[in-house]
TORPA-4810 file (N, C-alpha, C, O; in nm, 3 decimals):
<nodes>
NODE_1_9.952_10.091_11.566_9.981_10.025_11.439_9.869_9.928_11.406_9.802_9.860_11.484_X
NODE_2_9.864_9.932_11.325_9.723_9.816_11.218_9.815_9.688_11.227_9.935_9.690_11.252_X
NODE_3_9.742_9.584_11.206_9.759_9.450_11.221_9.817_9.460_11.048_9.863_9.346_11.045_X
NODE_4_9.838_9.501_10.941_9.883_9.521_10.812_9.969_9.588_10.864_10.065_9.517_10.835_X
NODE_5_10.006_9.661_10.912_10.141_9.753_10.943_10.240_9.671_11.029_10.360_9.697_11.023_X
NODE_6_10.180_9.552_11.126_10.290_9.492_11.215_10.310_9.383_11.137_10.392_9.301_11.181_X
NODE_7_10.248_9.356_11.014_10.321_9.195_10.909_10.399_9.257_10.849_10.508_9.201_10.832_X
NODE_8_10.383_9.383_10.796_10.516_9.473_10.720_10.621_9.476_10.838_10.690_9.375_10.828_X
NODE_9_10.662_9.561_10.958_10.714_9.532_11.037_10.775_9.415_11.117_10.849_9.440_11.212_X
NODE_10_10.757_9.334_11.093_10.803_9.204_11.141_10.817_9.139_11.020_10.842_9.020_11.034_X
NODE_11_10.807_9.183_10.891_10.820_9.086_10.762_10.750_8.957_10.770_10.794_8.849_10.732_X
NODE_12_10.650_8.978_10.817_10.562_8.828_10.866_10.400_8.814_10.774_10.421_8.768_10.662_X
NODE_13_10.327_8.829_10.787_10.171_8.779_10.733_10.088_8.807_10.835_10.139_8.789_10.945_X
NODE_14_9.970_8.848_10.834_9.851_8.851_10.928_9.854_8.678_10.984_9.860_8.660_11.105_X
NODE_15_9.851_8.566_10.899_9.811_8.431_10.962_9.931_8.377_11.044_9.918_8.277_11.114_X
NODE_16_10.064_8.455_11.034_10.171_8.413_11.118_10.162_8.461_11.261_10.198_8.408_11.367_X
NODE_17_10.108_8.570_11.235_10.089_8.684_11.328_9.980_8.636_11.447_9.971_8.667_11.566_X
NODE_18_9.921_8.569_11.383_9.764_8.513_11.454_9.759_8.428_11.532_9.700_8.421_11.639_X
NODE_19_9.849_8.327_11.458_9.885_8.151_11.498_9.973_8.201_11.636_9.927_8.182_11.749_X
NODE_20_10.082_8.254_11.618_10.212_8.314_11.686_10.156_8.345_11.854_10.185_8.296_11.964_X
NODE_21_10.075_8.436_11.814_9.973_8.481_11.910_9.871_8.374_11.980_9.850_8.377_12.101_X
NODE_22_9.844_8.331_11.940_9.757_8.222_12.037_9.804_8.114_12.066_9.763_8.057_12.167_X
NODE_23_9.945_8.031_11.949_10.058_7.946_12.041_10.097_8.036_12.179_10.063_7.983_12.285_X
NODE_24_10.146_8.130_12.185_10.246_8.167_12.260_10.216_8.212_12.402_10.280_8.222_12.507_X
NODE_25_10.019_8.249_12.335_9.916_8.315_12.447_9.970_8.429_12.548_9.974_8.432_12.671_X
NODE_26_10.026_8.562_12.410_10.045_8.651_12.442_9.982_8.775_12.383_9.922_8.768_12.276_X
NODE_27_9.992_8.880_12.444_9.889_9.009_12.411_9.976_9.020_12.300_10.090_8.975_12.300_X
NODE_28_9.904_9.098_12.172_9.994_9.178_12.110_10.022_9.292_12.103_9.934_9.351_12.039_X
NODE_29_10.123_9.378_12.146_10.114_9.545_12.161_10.198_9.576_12.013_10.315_9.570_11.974_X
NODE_30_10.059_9.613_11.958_10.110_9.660_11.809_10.183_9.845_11.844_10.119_9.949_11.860_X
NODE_31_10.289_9.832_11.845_10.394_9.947_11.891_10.513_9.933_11.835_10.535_9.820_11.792_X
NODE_32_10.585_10.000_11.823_10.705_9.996_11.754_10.827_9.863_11.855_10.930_9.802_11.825_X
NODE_33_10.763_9.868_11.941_10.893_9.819_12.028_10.840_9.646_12.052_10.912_9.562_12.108_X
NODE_34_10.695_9.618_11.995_10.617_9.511_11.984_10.674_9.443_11.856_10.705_9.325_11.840_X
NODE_35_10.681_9.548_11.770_10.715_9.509_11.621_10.821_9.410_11.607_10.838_9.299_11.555_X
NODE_36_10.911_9.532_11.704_11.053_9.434_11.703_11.076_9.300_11.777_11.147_9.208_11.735_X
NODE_37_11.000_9.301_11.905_11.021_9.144_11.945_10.946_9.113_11.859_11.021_9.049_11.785_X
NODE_38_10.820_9.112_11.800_10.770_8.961_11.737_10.877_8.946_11.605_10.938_8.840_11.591_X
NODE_39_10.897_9.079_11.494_10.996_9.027_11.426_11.134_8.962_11.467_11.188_8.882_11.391_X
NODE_40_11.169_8.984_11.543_11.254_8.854_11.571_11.196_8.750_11.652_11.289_8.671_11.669_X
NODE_41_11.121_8.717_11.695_11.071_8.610_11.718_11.038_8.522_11.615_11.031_8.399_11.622_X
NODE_42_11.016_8.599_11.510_10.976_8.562_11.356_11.094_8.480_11.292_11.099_8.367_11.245_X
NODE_43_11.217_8.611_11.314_11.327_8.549_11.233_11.374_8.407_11.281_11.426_8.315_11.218_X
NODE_44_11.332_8.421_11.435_11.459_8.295_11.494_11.378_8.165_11.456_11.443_8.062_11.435_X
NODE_45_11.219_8.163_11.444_11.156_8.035_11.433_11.121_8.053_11.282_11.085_7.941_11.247_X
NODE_46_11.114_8.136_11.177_11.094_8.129_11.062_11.204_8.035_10.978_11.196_7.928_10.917_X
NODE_47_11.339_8.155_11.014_11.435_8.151_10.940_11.539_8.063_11.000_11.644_8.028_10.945_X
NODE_48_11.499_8.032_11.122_11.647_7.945_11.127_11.560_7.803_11.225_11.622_7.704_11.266_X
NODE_49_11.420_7.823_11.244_11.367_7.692_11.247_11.390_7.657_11.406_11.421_7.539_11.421_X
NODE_50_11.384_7.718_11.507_11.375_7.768_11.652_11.214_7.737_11.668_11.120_7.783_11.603_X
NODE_51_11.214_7.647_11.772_11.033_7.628_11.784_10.963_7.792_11.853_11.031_7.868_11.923_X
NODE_52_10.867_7.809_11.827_10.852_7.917_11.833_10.851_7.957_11.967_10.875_8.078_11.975_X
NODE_53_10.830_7.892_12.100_10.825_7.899_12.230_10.994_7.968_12.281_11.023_8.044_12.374_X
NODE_54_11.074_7.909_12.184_11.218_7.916_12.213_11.232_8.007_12.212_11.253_8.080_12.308_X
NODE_55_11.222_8.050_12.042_11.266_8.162_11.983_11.174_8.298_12.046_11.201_8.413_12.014_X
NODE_56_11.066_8.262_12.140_10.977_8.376_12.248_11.112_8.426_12.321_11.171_8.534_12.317_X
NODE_57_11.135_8.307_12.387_11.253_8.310_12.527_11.374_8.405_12.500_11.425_8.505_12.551_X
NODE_58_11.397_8.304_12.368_11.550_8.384_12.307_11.514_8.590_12.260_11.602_8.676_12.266_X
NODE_59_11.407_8.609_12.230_11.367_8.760_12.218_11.350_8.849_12.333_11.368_8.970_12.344_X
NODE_60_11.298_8.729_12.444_11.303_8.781_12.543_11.451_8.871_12.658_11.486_8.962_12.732_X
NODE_61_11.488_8.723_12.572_11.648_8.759_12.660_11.714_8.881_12.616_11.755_8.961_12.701_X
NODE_62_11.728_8.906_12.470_11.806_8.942_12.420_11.742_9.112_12.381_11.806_9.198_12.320_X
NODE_63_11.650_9.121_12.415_11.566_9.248_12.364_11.519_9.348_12.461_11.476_9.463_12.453_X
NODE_64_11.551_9.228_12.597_11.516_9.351_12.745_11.582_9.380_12.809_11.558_9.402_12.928_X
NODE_65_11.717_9.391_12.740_11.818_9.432_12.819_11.876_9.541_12.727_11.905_9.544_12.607_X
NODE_66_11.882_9.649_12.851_11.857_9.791_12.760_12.024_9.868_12.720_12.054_9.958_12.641_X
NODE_67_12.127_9.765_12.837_12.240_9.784_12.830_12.399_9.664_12.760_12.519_9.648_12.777_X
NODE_68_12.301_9.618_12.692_12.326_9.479_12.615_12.434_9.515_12.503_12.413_9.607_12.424_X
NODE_69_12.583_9.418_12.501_12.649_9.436_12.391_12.584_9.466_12.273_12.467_9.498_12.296_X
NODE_70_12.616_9.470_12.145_12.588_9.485_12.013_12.547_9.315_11.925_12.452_9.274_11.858_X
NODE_71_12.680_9.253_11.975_12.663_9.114_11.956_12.645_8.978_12.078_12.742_8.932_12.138_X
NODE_72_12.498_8.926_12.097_12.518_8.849_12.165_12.518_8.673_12.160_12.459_8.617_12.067_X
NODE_73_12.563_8.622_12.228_12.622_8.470_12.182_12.560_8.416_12.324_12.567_8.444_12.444_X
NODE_74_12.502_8.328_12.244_12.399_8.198_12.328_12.400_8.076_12.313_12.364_8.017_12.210_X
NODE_75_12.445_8.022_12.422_12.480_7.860_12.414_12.368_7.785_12.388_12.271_7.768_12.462_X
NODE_76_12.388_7.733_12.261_12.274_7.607_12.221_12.289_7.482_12.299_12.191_7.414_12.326_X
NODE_77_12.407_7.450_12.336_12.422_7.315_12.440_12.465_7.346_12.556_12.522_7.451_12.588_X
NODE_78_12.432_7.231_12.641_12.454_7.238_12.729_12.653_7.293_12.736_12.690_7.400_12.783_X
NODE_79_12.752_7.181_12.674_12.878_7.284_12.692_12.929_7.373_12.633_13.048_7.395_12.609_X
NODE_80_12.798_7.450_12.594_12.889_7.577_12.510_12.927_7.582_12.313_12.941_7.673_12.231_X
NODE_81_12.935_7.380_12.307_13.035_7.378_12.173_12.902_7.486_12.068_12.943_7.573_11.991_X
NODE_82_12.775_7.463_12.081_12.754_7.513_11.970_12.643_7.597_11.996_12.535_7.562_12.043_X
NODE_83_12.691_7.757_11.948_12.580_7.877_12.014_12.536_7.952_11.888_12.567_7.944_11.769_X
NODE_84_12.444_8.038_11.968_12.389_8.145_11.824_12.432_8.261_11.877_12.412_8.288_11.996_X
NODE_85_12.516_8.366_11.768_12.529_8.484_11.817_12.386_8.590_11.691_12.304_8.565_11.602_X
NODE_86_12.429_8.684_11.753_12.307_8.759_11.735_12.387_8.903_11.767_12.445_8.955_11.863_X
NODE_87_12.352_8.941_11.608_12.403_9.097_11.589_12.301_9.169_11.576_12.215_9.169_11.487_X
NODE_88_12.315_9.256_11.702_12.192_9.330_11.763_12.148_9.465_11.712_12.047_9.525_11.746_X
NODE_89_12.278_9.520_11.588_12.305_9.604_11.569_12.256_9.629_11.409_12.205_9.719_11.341_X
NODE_90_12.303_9.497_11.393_12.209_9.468_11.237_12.052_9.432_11.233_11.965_9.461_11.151_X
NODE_91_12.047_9.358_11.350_11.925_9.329_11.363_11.809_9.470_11.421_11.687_9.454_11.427_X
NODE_92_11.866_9.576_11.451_11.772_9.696_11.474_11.793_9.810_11.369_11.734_9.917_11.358_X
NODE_93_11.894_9.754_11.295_11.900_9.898_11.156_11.767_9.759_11.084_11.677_9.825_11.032_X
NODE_94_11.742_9.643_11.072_11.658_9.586_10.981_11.514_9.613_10.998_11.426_9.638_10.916_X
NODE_95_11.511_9.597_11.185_11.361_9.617_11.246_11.368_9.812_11.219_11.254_9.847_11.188_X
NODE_96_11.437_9.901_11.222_11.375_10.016_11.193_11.369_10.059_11.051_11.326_10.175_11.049_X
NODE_97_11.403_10.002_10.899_11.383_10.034_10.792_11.261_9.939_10.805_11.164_9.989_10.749_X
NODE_98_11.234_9.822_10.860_11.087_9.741_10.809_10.968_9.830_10.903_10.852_9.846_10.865_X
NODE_99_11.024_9.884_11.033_10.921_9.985_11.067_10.870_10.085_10.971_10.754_10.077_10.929_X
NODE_100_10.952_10.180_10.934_10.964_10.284_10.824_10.851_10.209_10.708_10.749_10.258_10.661_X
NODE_101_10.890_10.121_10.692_10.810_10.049_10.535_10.693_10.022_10.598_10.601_10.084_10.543_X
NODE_102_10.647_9.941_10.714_10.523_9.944_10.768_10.426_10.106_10.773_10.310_10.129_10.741_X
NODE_103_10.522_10.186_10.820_10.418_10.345_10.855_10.419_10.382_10.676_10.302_10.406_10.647_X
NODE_104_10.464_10.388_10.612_10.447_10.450_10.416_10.423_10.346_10.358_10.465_10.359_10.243_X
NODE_105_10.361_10.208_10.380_10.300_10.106_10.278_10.216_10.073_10.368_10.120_10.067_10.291_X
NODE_106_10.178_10.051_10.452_10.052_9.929_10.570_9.953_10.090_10.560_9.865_10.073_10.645_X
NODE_107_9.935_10.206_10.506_9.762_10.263_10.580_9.708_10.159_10.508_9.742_10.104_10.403_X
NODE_108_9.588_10.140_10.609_9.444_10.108_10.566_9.401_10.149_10.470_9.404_10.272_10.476_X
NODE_109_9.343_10.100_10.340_9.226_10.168_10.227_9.155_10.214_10.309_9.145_10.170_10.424_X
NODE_110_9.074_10.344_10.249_8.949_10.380_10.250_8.869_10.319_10.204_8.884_10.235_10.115_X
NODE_111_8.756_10.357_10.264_8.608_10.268_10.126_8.539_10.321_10.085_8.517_10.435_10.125_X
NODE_112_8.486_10.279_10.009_8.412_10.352_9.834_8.558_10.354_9.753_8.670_10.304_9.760_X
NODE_113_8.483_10.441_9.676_8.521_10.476_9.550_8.641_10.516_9.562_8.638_10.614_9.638_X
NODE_114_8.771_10.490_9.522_8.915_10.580_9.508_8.888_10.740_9.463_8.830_10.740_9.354_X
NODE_115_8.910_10.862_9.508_8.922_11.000_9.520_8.979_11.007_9.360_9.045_10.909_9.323_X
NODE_116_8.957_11.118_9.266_9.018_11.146_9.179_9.118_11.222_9.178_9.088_11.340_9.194_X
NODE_117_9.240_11.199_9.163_9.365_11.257_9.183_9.329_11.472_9.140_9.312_11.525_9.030_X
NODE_118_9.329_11.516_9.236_9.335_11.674_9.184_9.400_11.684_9.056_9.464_11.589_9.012_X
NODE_119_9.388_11.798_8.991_9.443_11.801_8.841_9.567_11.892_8.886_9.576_11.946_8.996_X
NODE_120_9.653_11.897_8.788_9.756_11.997_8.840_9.776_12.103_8.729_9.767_12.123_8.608_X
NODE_121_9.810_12.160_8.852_9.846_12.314_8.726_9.988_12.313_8.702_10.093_12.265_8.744_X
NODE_122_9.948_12.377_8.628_10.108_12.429_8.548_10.216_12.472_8.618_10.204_12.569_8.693_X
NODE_123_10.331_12.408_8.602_10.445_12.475_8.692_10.434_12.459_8.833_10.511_12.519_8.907_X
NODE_124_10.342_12.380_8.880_10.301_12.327_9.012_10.312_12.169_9.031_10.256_12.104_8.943_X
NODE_125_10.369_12.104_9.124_10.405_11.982_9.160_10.433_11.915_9.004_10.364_11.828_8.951_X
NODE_126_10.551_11.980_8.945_10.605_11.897_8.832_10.670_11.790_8.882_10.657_11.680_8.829_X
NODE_127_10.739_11.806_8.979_10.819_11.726_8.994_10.796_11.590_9.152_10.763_11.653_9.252_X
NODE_128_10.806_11.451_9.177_10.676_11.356_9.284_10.754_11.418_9.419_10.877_11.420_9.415_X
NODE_129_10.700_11.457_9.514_10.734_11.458_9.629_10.773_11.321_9.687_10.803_11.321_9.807_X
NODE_130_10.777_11.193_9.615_10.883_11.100_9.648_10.967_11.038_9.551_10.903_10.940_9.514_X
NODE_131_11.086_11.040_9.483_11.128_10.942_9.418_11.089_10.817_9.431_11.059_10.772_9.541_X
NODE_132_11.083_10.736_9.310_11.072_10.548_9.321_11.201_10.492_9.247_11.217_10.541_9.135_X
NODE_133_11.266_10.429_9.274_11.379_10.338_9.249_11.363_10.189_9.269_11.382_10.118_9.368_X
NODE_134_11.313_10.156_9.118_11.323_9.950_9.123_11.456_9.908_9.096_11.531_9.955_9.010_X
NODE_135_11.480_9.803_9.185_11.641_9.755_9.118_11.601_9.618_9.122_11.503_9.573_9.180_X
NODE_136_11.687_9.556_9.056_11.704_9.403_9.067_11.794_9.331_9.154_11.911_9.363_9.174_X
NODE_137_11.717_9.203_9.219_11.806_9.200_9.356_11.989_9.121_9.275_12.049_9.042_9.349_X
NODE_138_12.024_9.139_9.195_12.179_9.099_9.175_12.213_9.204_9.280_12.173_9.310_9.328_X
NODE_139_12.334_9.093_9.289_12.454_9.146_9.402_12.515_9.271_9.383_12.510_9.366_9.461_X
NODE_140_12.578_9.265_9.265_12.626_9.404_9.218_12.593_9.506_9.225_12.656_9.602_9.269_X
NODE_141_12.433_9.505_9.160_12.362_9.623_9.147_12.316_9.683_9.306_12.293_9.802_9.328_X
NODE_142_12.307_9.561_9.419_12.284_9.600_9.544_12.363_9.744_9.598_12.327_9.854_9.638_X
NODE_143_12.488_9.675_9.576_12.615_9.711_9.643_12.616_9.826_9.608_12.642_9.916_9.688_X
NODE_144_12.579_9.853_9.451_12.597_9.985_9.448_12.516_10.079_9.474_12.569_10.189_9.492_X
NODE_145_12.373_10.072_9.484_12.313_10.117_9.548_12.300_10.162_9.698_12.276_10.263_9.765_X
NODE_146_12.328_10.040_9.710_12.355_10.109_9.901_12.467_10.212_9.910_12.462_10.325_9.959_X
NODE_147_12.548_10.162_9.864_12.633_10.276_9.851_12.588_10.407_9.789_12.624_10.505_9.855_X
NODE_148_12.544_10.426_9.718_12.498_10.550_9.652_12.418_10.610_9.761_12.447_10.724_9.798_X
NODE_149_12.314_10.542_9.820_12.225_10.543_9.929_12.299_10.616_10.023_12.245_10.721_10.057_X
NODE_150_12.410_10.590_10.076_12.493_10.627_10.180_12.557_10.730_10.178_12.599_10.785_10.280_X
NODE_151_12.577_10.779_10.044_12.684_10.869_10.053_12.525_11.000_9.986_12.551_11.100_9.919_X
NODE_152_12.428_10.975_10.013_12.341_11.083_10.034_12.283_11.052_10.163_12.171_11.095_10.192_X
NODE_153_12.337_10.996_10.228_12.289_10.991_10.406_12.136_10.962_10.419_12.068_11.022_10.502_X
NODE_154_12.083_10.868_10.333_11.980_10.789_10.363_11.924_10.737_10.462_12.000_10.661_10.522_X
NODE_155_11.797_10.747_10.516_11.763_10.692_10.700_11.610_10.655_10.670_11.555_10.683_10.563_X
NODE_156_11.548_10.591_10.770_11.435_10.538_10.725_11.315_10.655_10.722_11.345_10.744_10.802_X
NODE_157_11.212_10.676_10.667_11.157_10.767_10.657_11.005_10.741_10.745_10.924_10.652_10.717_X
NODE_158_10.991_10.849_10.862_10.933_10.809_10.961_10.922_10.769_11.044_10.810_10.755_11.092_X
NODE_159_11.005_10.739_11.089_11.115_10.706_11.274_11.188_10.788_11.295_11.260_10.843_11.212_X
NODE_160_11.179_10.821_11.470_11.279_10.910_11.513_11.429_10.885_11.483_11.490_10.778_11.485_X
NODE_161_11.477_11.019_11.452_11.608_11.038_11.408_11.719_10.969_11.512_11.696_10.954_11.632_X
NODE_162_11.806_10.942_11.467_11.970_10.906_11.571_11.931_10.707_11.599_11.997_10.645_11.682_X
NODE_163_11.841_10.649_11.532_11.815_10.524_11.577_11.913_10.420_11.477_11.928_10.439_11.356_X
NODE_164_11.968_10.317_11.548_12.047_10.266_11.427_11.992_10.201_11.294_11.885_10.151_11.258_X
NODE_165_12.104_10.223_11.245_12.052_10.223_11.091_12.179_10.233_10.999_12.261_10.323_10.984_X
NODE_166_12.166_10.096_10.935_12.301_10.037_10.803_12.230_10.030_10.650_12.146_9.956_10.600_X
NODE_167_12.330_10.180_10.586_12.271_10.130_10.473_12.330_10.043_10.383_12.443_10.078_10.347_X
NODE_168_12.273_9.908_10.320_12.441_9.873_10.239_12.321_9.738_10.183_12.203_9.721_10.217_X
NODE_169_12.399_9.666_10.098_12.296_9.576_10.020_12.285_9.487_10.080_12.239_9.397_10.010_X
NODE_170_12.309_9.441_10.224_12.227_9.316_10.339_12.077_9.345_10.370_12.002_9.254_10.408_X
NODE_171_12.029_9.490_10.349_11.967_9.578_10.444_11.906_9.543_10.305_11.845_9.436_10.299_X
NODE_172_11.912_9.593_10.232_11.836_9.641_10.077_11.757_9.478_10.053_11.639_9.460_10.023_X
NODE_173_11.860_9.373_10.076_11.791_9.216_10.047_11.703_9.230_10.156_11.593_9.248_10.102_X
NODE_174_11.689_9.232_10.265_11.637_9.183_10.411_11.501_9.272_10.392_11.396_9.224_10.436_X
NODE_175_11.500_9.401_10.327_11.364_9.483_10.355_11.356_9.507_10.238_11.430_9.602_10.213_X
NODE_176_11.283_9.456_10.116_11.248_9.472_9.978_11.170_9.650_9.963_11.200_9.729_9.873_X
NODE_177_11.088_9.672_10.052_11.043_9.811_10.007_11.090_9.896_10.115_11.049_9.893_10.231_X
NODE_178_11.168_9.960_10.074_11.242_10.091_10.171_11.194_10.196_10.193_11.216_10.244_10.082_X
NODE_179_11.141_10.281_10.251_11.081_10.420_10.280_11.189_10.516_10.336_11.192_10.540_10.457_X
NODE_180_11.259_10.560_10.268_11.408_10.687_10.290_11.364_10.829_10.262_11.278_10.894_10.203_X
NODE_181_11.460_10.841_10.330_11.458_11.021_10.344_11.623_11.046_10.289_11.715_10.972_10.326_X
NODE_182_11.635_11.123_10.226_11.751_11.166_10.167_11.852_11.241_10.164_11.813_11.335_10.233_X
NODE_183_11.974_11.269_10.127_11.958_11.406_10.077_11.888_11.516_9.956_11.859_11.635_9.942_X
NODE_184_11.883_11.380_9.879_11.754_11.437_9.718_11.672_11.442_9.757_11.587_11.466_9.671_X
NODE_185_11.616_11.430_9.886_11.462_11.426_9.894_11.430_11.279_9.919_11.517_11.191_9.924_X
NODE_186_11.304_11.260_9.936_11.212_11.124_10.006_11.239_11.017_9.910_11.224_11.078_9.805_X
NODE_187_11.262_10.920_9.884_11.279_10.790_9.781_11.252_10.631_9.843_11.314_10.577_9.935_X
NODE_188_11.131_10.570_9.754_11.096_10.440_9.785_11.172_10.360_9.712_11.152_10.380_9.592_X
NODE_189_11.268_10.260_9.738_11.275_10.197_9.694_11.235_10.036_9.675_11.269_9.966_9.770_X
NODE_190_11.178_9.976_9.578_11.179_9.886_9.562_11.222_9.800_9.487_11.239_9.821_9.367_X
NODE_191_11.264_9.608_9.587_11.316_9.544_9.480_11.245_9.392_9.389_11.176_9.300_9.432_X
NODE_192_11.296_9.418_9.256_11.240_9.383_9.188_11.271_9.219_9.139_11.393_9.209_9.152_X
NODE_193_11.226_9.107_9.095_11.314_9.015_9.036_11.394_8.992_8.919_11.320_8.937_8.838_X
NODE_194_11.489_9.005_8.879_11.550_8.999_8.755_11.471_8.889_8.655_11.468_8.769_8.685_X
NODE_195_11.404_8.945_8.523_11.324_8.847_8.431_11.411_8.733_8.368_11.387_8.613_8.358_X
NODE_196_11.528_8.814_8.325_11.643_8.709_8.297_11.716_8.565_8.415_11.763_8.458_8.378_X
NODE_197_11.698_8.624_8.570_11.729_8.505_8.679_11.692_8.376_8.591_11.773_8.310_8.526_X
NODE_198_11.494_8.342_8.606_11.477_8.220_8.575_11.538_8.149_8.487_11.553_8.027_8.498_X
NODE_199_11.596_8.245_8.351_11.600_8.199_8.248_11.737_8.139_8.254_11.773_8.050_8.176_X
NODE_200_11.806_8.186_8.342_11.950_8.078_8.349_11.968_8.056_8.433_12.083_8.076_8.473_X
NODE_201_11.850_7.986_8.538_11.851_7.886_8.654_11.805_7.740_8.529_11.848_7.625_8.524_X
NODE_202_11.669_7.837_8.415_11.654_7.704_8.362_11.761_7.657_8.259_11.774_7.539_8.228_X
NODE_203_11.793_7.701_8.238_11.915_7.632_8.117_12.009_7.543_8.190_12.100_7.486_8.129_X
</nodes>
């Protein structure tokens, strides 16, 4: 994997990726199974503000154990009163749709000049060998999408088959560009901001 393919994968940045790496003064094995500890290493010190040394430990714990509940719960204090659980189950349907989006958005450009698209003939590739679907992130419109998503048995496009994987509008917020395989066929989706949001945050 390209160093652009593991910031898609971990939902992170090349300069998070960098810093992360030389705090932590660890190799990086850009691999699918790399992806996923640093993205959660990401989530626990990004998103919920875990110094990043911690949130190493806490990935550690929770990611090398190959026979590990679904949900696990970790005492933040010393007696227990206040822990983090960790749904392991959500958290690897998220790391394998942001994989998926890393392998069909992170290639590398070429250099020079962009190739001129072949011309097409007639009655030949009328129709894109991928659908695109923008939605707006409202709630509603999520919901129904994932659902729609689901009931054509949607999976990430480009990871081995049988790996977990939830389709439903948590998944759709958490990984903005989706790379699916269908039953219609291949479809990217991406999400978009509603133009109207600002306008009645400002009022």
């Amino acid at each position: 994997m390209t160093y652009s393919q593991m910031a898609i994968a971990t939902r992170s940045d090349r300069t998070w990726l960098n810093n992360a790496r030389r705090i932590l003064g660890k190799r990086m094995h850009r691999t699918p199974s790399g992806a996923r500890w640093w993205g959660m290493v990401r989530m626990l010190n990004y998103e919920l503000g875990l110094p990043l040394k911690s949130a190493a430990r806490v990935a550690d714990l929770v990611l090398h154990s190959t026979t590990g509940p679904h949900r696990v719960r970790l005492a933040a204090t010393s007696d227990g009163a206040i822990a983090l659980r960790i749904d392991l189950e959500r958290f690897h349907s998220t790391a394998n749709a942001s994989l998926s989006a890393a392998f069909a958005f992170g290639q590398p450009r070429t250099r020079g000049r962009p190739r001129k698209p072949p011309r097409r003939r007639p009655l030949v590739d009328v129709f894109p060998s991928v659908w695109e679907m923008r939605v707006e992130r409202e709630p509603a419109k999520l919901d129904r999408l994932g659902q729609q998503l689901r009931e054509w048995n949607a999976y990430p496009r480009g990871i081995e088959s049988g790996l977990t994987f939830i389709m439903d509008a948590a998944t759709l917020r958490a990984v903005p560009r989706l790379a699916l395989t269908t039953a219609k066929g291949d479809i990217d989706v991406f999400l978009v901001e509603n133009p109207d949001a600002n306008d009645r945050h400002g009022a």
